[in-house]
One Martini backbone bead per residue (centre of mass of N, CA, C, O) as a GRO file, in nm:
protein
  308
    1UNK     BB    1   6.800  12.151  11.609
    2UNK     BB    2   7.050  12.066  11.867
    3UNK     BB    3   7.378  11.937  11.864
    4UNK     BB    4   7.635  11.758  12.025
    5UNK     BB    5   7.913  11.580  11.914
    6UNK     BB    6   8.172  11.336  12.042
    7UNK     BB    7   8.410  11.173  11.862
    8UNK     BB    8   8.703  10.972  11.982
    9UNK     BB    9   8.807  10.811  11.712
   10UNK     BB   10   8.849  11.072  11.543
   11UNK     BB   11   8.944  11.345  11.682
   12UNK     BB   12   8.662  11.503  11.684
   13UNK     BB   13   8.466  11.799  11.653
   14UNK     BB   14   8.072  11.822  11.617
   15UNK     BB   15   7.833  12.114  11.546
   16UNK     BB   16   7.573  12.107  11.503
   17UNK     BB   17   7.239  12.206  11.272
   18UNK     BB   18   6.897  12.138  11.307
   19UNK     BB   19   6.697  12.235  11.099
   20UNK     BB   20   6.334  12.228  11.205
   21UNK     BB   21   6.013  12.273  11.104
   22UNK     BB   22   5.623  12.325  11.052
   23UNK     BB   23   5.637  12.606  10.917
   24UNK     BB   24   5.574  12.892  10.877
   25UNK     BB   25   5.700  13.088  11.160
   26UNK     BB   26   5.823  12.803  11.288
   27UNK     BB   27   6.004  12.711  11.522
   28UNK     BB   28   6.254  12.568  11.652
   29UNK     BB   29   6.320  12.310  11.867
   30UNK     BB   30   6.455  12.154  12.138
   31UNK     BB   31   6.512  11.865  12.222
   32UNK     BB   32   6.485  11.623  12.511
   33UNK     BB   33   6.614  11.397  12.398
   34UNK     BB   34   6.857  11.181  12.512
   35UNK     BB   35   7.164  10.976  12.399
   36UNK     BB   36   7.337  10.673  12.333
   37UNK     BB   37   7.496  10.591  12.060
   38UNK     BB   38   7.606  10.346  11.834
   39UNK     BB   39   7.797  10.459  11.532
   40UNK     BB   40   7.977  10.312  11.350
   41UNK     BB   41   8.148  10.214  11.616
   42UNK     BB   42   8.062  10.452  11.770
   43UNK     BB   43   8.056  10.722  12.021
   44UNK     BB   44   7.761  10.879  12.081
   45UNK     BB   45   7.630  11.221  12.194
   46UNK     BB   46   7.276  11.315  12.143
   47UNK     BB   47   6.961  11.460  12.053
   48UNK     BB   48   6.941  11.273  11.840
   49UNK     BB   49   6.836  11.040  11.680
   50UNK     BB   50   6.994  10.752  11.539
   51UNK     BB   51   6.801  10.771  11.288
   52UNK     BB   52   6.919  11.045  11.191
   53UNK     BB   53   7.256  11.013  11.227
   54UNK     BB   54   7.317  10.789  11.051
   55UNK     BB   55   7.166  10.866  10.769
   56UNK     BB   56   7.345  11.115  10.746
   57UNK     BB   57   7.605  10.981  10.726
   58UNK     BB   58   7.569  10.790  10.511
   59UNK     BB   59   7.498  11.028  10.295
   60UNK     BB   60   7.777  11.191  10.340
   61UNK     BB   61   7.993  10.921  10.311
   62UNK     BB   62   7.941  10.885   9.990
   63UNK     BB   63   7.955  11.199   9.867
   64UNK     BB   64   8.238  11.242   9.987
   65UNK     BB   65   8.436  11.049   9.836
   66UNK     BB   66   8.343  11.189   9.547
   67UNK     BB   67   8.449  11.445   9.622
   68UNK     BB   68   8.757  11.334   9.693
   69UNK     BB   69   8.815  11.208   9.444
   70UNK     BB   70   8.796  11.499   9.268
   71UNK     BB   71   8.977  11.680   9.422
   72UNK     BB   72   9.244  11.461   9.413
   73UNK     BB   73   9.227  11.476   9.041
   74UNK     BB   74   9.303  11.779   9.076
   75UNK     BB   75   9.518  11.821   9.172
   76UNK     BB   76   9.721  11.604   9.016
   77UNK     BB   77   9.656  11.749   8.749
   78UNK     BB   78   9.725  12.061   8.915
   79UNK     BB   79  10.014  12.075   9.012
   80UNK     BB   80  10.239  12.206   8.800
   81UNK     BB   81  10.132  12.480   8.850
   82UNK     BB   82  10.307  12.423   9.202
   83UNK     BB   83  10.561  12.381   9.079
   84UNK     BB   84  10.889  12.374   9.145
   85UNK     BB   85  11.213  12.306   9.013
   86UNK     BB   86  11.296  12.023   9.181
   87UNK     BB   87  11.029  11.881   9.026
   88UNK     BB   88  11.105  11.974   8.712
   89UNK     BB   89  11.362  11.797   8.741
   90UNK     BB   90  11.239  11.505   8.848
   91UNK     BB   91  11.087  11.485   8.550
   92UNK     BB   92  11.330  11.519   8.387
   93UNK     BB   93  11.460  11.228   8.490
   94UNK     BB   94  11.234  11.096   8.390
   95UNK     BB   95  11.220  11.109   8.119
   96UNK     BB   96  11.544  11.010   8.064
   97UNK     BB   97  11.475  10.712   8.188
   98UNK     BB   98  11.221  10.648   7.964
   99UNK     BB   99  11.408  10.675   7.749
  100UNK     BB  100  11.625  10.479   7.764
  101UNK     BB  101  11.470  10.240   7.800
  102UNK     BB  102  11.368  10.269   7.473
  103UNK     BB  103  11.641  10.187   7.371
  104UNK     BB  104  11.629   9.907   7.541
  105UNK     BB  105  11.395   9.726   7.453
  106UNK     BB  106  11.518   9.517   7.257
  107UNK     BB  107  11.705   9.396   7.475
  108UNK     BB  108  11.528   9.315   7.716
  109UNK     BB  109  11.303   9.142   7.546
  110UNK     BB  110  11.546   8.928   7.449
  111UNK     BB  111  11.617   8.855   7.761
  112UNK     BB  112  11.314   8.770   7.870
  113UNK     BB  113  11.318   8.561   7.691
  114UNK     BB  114  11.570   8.376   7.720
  115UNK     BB  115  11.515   8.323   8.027
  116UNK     BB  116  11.238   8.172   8.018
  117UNK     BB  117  11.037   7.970   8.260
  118UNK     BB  118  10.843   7.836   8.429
  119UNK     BB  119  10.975   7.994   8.725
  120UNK     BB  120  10.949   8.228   8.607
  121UNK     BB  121  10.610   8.215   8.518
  122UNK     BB  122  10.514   8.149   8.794
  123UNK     BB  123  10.591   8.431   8.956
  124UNK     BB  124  10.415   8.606   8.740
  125UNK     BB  125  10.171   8.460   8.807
  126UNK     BB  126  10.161   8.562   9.128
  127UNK     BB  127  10.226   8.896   9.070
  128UNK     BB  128  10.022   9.018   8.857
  129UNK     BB  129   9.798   9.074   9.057
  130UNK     BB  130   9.934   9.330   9.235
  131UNK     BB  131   9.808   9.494   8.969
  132UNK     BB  132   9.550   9.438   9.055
  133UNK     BB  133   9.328   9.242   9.267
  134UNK     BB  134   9.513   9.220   9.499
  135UNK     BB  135   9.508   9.561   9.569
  136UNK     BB  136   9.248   9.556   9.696
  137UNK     BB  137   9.288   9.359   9.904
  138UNK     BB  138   9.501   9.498  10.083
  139UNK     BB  139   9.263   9.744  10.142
  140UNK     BB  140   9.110   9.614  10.278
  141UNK     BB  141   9.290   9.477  10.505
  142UNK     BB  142   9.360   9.743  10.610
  143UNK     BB  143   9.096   9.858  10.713
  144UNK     BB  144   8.980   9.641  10.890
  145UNK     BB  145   9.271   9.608  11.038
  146UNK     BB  146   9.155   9.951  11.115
  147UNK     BB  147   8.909   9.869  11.276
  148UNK     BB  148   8.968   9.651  11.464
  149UNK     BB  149   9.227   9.802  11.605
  150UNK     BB  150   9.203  10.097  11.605
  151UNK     BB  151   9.437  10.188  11.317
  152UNK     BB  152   9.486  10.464  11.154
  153UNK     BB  153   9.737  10.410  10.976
  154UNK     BB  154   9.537  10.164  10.827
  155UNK     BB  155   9.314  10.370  10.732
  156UNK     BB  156   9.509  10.600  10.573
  157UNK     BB  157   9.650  10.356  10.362
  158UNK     BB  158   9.340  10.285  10.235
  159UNK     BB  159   9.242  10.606  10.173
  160UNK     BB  160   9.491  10.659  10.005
  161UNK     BB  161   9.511  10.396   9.844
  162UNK     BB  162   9.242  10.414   9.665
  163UNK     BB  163   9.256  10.704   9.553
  164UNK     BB  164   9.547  10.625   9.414
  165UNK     BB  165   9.429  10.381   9.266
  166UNK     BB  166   9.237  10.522   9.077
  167UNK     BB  167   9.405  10.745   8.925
  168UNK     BB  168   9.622  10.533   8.823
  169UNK     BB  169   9.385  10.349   8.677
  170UNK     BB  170   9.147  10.527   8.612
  171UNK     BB  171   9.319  10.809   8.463
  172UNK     BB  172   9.638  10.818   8.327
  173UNK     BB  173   9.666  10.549   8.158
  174UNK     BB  174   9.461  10.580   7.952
  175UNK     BB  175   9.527  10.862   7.829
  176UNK     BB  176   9.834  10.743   7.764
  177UNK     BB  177   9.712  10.513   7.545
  178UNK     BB  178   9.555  10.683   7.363
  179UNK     BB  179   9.780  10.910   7.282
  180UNK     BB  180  10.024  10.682   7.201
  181UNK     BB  181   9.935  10.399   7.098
  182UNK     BB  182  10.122  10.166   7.183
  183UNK     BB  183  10.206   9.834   7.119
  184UNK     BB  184  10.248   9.530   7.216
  185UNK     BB  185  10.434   9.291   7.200
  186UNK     BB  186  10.225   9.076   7.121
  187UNK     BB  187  10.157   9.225   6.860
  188UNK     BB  188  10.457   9.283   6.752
  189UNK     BB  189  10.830   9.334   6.656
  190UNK     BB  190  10.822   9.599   6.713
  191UNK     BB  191  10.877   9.882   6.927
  192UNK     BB  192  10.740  10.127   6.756
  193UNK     BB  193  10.475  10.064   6.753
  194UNK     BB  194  10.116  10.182   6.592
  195UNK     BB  195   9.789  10.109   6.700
  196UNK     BB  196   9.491   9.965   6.730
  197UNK     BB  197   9.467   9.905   7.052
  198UNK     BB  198   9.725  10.064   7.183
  199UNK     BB  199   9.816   9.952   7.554
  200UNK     BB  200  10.152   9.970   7.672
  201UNK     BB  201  10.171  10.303   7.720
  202UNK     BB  202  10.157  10.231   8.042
  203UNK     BB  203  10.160  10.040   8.312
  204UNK     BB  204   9.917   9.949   8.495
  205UNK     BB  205   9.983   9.761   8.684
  206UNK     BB  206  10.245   9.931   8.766
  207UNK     BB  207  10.112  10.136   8.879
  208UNK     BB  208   9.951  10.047   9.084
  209UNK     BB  209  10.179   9.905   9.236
  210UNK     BB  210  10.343  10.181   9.321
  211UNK     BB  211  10.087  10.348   9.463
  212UNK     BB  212  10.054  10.112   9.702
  213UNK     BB  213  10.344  10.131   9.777
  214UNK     BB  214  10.381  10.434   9.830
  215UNK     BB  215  10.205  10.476  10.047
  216UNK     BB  216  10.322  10.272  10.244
  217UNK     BB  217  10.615  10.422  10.261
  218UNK     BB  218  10.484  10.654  10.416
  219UNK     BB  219  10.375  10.505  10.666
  220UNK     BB  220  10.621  10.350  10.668
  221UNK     BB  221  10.975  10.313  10.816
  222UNK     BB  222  11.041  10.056  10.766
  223UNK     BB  223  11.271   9.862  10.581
  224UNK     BB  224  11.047   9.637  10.518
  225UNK     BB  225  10.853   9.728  10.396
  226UNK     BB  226  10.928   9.916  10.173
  227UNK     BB  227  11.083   9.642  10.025
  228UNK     BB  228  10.836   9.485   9.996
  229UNK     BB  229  10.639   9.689   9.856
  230UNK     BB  230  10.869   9.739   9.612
  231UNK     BB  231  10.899   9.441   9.548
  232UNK     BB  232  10.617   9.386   9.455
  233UNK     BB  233  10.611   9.574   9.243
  234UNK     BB  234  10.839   9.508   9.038
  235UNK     BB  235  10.772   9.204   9.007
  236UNK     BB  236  10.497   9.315   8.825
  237UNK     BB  237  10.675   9.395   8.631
  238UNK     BB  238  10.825   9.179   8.536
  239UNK     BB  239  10.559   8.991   8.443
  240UNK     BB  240  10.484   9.191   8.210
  241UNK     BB  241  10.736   9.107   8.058
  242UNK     BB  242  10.712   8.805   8.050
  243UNK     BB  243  10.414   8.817   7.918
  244UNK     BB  244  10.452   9.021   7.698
  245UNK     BB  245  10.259   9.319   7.782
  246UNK     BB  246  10.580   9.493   7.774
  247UNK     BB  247  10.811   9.707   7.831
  248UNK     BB  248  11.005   9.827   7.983
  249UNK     BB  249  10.930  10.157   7.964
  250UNK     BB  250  10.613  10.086   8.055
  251UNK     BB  251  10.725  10.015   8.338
  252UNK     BB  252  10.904  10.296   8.429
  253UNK     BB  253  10.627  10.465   8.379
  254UNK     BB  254  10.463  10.322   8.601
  255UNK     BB  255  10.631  10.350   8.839
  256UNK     BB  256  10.657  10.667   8.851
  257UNK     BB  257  10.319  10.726   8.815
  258UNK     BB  258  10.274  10.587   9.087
  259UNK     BB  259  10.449  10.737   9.285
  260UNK     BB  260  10.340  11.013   9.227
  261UNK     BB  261  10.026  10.945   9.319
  262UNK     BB  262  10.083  10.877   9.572
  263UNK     BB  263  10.229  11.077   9.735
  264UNK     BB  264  10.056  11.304   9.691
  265UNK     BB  265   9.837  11.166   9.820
  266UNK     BB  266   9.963  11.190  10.102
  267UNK     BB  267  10.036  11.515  10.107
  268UNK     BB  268   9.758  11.615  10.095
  269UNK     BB  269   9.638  11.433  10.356
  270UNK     BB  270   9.836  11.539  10.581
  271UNK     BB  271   9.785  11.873  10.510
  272UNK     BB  272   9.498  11.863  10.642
  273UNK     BB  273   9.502  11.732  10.925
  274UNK     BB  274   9.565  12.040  11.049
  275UNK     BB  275   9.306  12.158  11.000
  276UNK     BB  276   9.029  12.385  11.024
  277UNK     BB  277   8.703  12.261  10.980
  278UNK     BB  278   8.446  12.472  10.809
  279UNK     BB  279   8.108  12.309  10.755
  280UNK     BB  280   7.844  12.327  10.542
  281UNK     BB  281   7.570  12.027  10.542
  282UNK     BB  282   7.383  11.865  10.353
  283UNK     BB  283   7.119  11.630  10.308
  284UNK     BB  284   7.018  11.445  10.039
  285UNK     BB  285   6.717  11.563  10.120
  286UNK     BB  286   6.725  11.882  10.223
  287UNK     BB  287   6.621  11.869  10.525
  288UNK     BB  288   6.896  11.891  10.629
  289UNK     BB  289   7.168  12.011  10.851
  290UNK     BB  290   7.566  12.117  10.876
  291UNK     BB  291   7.807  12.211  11.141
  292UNK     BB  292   8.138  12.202  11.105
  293UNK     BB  293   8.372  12.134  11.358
  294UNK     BB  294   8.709  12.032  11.266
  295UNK     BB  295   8.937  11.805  11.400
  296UNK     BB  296   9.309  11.741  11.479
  297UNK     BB  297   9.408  11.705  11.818
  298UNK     BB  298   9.673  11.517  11.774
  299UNK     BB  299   9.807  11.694  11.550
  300UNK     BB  300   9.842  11.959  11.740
  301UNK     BB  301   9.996  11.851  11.961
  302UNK     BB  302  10.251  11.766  11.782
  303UNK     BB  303  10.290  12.096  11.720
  304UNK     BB  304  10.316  12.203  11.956
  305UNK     BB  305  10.557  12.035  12.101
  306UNK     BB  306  10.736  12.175  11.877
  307UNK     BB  307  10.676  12.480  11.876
  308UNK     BB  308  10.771  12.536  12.208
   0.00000   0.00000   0.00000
């Protein structure tokens, strides 16, 4: 059976090759039943029944998303591999920066201290939900309201913004935090105390909550967003200061390995945005198959118009 559907919203043209057969030797037909169906909000021409074309994207839209955040999680741990020397100048700034702010741990921790106040508390606990569940909601508001307002650039900050998430949340941080095994302030008077259960090296919360903001700031030039989603960010870290549970260097260090997976990750997914991409894909029960070929039409146009 051969389908040939073109979707609108997503400016991409897509070639399907659905074989089926009822036997050895017998040959698939092409259906004769035409029909215009609206599949996920979208507006298809299909040969094929709704219900055959929908199940196929369901199957292989949730298998798509882990195999791009494992593609995505690959790409940002084999990064260094093809850093050039300005991105390793970069790298070696950040550990300068997080080497010194460890020499002044114990003075910004006794200055945070003495300085806090209810008023402080209150706005600390106010922003700290933005490096943890808080940021969750920002990448829904984002989907759904590129969604409904079909806003292309708030579903790519959603896409960008999870994946880079993820990596941030429960990838980079877990790994440093076991194996620096550095204690929170909460837990000693030390400022290099190490020790079971030691997970205060860098600020989960601040990675999270600065790869949410370089996101945001890659896709908007606005320097009031810029401002906002990293002011939001900062005070984050400040919040995680506040309440005992980092130390300045595990801010600073959160802040950058924030910074850096969101970016890599906006850089990642903007640079296949321009490629023509030709996959076959089968479907869960591998009973159906895809020929796919995909490209963004307004991307090309806009590569045509400067290159012309």
């Amino acid at each position: 059976m051969f389908a040939a559907m073109t979707t609108s919203a997503c400016s991409s043209i897509q070639v399907n090759s659905i074989p089926h057969s009822s036997g050895p030797g017998v040959e698939s037909s092409p259906s004769v039943a035409t029909q215009v169906s609206d599949i996920s909000g979208k507006q298809s021409f299909s040969l094929l029944s709704a219900t055959t074309v929908q199940q196929f994207e369901s199957d292989n839209e949730e298998q798509g998303f882990t195999a791009l955040l494992r593609r995505d999680a690959k790409y940002f741990l084999t990064a260094p591999a093809r850093w050039e020397r300005s991105e390793w100048s970069r790298l070696g700034l950040g550990i300068v920066a997080v080497a010194a702010s460890a020499a002044l741990d114990d003075e910004v921790r006794a200055l945070v201290k003495n300085n806090s106040s209810p008023a402080s508390e209150t706005i600390a606990d106010a922003f700290q939900p933005f490096g943890q569940e808080y940021s969750w909601g920002v990448l829904a508001a984002f989907y759904l309201g590129g969604r409904r307002f079909e806003n292309e650039r708030a579903r790519a900050v959603a896409s960008d913004g999870l994946a880079a998430s993820v990596i941030a949340a429960g990838v980079i941080p877990p790994i440093l935090k076991t194996a620096v095994g550095r204690r929170r302030p909460s837990q000693t008077e030390k400022t290099f105390d190490q020790g079971k259960g030691g997970g205060s090296f860098p600020s989960g919360h601040t990675t999270q909550a600065f790869a949410l903001a370089s996101v945001i700031s890659s896709h908007y030039k606005s320097p009031w967003v810029k401002a906002s989603a990293y002011g939001v960010a900062a005070l984050v870290g400040a919040a995680r200061m506040e309440n005992n549970g980092h130390y300045a260097s595990d801010v600073i260090a959160g802040a950058l390995i924030g910074t850096l997976v969101g970016r890599t990750i906006v850089r990642l997914h903007r640079g296949e945005g321009s490629e023509i991409r030709v996959a076959p894909v089968l479907s869960a029960d591998g009973k159906s198959g895809v020929v796919a070929l995909e490209f963004d039409a307004g991307d090309l146009l806009r590569r045509w118009r400067r290159n012309r």
